[in-house]
NUMARDREN-62748 format. One record per atom (N, C-alpha, C, O): residue in three letters; x, y, z. Coordinates in steps of 0.02 Angstrom, whole numbers, plus 50000, padded with zeros to 5 digits. Atoms other than C-alpha are relative to their C-alpha. Layout:
N
AlaXYZ
...
END
This chain:
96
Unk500365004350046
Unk512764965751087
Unk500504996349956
Unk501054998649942
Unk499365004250030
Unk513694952650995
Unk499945000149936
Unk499365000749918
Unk500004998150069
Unk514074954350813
Unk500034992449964
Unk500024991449903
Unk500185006850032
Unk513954934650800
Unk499234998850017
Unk499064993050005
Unk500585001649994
Unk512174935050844
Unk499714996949932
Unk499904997949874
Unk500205002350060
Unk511124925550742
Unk499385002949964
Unk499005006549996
Unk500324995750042
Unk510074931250598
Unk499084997850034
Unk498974992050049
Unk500545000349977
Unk508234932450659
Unk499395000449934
Unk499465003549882
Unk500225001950066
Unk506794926450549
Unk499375001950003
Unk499004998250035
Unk501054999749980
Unk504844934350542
Unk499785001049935
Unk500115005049901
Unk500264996450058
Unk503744935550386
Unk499625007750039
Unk499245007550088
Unk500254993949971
Unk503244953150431
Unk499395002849961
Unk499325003149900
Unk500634997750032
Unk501484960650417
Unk499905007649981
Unk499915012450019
Unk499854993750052
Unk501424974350273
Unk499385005250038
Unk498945003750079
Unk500804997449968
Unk500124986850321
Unk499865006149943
Unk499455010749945
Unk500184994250053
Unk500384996850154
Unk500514996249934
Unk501034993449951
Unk499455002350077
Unk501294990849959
Unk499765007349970
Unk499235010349975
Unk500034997650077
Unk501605002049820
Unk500684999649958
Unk501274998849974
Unk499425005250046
Unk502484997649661
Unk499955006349946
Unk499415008249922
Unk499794991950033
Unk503285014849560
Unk500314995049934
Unk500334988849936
Unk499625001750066
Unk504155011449385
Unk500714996450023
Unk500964991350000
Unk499435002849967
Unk505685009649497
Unk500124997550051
Unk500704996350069
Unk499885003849904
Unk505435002249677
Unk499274999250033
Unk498705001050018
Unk500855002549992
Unk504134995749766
Unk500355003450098
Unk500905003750124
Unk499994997249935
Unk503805003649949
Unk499524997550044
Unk498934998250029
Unk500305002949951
Unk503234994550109
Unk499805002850056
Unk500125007750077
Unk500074995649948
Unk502414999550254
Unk500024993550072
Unk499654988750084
Unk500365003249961
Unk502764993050407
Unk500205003850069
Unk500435009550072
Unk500094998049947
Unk502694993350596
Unk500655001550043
Unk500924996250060
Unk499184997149974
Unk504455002650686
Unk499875003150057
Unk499485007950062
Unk499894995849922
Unk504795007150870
Unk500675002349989
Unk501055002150037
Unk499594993750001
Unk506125018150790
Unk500824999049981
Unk501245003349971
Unk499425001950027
Unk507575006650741
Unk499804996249933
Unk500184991449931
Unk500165005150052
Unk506864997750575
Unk500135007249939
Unk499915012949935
Unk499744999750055
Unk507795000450416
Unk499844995049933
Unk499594989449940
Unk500035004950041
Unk507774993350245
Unk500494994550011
Unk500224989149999
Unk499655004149976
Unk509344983250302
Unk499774996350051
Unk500254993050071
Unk500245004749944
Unk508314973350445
Unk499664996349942
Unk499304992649976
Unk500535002950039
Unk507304965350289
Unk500574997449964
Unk501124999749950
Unk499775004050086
Unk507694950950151
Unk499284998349978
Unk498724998650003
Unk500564998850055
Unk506714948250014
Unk500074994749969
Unk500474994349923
Unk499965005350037
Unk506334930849972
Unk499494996949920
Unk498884996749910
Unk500705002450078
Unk505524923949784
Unk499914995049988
Unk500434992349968
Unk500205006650013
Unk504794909049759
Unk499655000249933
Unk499195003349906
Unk500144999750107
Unk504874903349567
Unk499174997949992
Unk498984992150000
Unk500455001550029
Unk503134905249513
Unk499835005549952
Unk500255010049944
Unk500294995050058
Unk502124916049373
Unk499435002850031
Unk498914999750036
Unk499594992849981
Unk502024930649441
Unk500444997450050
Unk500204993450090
Unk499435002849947
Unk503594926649549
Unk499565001950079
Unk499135006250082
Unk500364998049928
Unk502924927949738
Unk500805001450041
Unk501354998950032
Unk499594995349975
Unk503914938949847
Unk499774999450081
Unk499194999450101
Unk500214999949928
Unk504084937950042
Unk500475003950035
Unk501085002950038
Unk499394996349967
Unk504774951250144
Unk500004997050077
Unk499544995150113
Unk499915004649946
Unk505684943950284
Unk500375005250054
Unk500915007250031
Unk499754996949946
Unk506184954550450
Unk500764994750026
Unk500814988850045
Unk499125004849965
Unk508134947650503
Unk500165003950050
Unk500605001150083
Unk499764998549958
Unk508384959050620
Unk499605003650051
Unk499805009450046
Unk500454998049955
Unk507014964550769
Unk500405007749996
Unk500985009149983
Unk500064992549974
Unk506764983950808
Unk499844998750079
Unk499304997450105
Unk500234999149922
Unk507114984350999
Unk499995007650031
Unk499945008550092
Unk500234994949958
Unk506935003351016
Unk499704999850015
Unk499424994350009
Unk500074998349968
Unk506145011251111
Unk499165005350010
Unk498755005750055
Unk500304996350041
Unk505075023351011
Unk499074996650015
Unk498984990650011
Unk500685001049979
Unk503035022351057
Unk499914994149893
Unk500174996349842
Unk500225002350061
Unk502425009050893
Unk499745005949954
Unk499315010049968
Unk500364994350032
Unk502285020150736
Unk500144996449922
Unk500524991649914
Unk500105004450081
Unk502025014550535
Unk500645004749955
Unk500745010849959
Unk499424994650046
Unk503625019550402
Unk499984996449949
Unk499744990849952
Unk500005003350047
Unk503895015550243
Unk500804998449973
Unk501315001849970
Unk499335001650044
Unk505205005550157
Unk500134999749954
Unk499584998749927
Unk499984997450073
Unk505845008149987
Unk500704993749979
Unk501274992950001
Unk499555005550051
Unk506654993349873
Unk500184999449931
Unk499684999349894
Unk500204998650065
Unk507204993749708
Unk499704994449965
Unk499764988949992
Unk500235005550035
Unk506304982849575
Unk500334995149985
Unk500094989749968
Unk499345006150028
Unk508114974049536
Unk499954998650069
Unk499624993450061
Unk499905002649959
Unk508234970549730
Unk499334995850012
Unk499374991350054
Unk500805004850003
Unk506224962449710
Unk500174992849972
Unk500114986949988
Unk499865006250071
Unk506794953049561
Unk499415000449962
Unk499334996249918
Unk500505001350069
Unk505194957449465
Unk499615006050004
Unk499405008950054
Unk500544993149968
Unk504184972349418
Unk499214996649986
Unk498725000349988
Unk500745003449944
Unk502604960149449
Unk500214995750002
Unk500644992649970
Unk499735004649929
Unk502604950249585
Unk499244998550030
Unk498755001850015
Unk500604998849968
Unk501224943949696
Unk500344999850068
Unk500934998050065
Unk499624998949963
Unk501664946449871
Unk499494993550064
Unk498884993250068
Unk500145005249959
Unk501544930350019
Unk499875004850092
Unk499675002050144
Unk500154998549933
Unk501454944250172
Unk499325000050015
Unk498884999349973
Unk500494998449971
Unk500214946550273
Unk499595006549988
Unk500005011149985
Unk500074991649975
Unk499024964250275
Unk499835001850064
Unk499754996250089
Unk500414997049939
Unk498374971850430
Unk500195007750002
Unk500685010749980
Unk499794990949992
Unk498064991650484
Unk500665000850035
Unk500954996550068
Unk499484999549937
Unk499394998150573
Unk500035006450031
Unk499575010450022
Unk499914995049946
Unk499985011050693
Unk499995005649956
Unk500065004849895
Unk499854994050025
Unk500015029850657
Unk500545001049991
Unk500934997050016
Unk499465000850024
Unk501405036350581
Unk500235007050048
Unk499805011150064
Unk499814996949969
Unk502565047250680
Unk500005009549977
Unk500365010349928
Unk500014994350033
Unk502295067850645
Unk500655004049999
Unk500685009349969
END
């Protein structure tokens, strides 16, 4: 795999938010390689700032589709409210 590949771009569909005193936690859909490092986190200046989490790097394991959560801090959000531009939908079970 080449380490100049280029950065890959999806708004990705959340299938869970929650927002703690200190980090806000996402849920989404992982065949077993998805990290908080496959995500950026873009804000578009408005009141409440709007927030879009952006997938850069595809999950090509392997792993049957299963739901995980990701964890961000409120300084990497840029706001502790926000309204958020993803998508929702259910998603997969989560792995036991």
């Amino acid at each position: 795999m080449s380490t100049t590949a280029k950065e890959s771009r999806s708004v990705e569909t959340l299938h869970g938010l929650a927002v703690t005193e200190t980090k806000v936690i996402i849920t989404v859909t992982s065949t077993g390689c998805t990290d908080e490092s496959d995500f950026k986190i873009e804000v578009a200046e408005s009141l409440p700032p709007l927030i879009t989490f952006i997938r850069v790097k595809p999950d090509f394991c392997e792993v049957a589709p299963h739901s995980v959560d990701l964890s961000f801090s409120l300084k990497e959000v840029g706001a502790a409210e926000f309204k958020v531009a993803n998508p929702f939908a259910p998603g997969p079970r989560r792995l036991q």
